[in-house]
N, C-alpha and C positions, 0 to 999 in steps of 0.2 A: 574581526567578524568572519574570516574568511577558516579562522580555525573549527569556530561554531559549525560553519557550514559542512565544513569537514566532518566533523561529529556527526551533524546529522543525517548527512549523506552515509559513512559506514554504520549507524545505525538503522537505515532503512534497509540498506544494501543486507545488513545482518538478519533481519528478518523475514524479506524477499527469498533470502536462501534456505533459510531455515522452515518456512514454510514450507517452499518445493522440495526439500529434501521429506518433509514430514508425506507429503501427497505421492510422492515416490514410490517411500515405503509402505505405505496404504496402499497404494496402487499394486503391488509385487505382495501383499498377503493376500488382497484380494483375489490377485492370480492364482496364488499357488490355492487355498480353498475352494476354488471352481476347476481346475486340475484334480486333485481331491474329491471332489464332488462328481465330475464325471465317471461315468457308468454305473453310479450308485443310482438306485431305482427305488429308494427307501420312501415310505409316504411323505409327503412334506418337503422334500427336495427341491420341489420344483419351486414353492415357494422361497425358502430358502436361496437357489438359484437367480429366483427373480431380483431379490434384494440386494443378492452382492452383485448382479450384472448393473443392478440401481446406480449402487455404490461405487462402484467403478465407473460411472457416467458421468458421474458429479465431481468425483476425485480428479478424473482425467479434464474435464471443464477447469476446476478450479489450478491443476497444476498449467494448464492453458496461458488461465488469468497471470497466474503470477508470472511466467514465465515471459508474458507480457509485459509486467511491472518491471521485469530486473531489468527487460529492454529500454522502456521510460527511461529509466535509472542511466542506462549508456548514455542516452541523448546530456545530461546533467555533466556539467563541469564546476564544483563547489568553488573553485578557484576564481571564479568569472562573478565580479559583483555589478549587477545590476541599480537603475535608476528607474525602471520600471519594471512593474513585476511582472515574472514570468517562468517559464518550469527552470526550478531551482534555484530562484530567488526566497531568499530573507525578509518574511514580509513583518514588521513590528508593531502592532496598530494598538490602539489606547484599549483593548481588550486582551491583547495577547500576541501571542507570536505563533506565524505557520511559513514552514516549510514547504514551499511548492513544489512537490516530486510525487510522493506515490504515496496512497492512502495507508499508513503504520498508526497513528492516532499519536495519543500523547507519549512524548521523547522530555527526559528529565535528565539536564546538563547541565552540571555545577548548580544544581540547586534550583536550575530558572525549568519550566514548562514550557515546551513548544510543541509544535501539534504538526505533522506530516499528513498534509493532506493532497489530494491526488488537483490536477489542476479542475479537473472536469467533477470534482466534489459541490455542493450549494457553497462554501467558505470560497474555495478556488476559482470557483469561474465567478466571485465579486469581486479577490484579489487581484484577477489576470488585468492588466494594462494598469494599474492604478499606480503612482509614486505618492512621494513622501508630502505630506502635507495635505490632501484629499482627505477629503470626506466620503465616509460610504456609507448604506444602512445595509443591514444584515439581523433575521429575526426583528424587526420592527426597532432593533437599537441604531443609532447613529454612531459611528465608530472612525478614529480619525487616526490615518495611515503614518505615524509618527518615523518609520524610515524602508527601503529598501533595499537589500545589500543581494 
């Protein structure tokens, strides 16, 4: 179990990076075209300006977010298997499988579907404290917690 978790911990962690590397560079084009854009007096500029000062608001937000995510990620030790769940437990329940770490979505390993979702997602905070054998509802379904690693 504890390989899985592996997996799916460098697959979060791979995406975590990969995003902030994408917002990075978004962030540094947006620069350099407001660089560019200065002293240019052309009509429409200013709108223009507006958008990417926009755009750089949200980028810089969202490299934020993630950059907060890779931190979640630190608190995680895939090697530590849990009896109840909690950030970076193996939750397996008669519906599927989630990874409690950071919201990436569906992760496909060795064939099986499992779902990274963040602890504070609606799925995650029904998972948080539950073990194996429990019963939970989730979406109006009743859903019965078949292991936690």
């Amino acid at each position: 179990m504890s390989t899985i978790k592996n997996l799916l911990f460098d697959c979060c962690l791979k995406a975590c990076n990969a995003r902030e590397q994408d917002y990075v560079n978004e962030i540094t084009l947006i620069k350099e075209s407001l660089e560019m854009m200065s002293g240019n007096d052309e009509e429409g500029s200013d709108s223009q300006r507006e958008n990417l000062l926009e755009n750089l608001t949200k980028n810089n937000q969202r490299l934020i977010d993630v950059r907060s995510q890779i931190a979640t990620l630190g608190n995680i030790n895939p090697n530590i298997s849990h009896t109840v769940a909690k950030l970076g437990s193996l939750v397996e329940t008669s519906a599927g499988s989630y990874f409690l770490s950071v919201s990436v979505g569906k992760i496909v390993l060795e064939g099986k579907i499992y779902y990274a979702v963040s602890e504070h997602s609606p799925i995650g905070l029904v998972l948080m404290h539950c073990s194996a054998s429990e019963q939970i509802v989730f979406n109006n379904t009743r859903l019965e917690i078949v292991s936690v690693a």
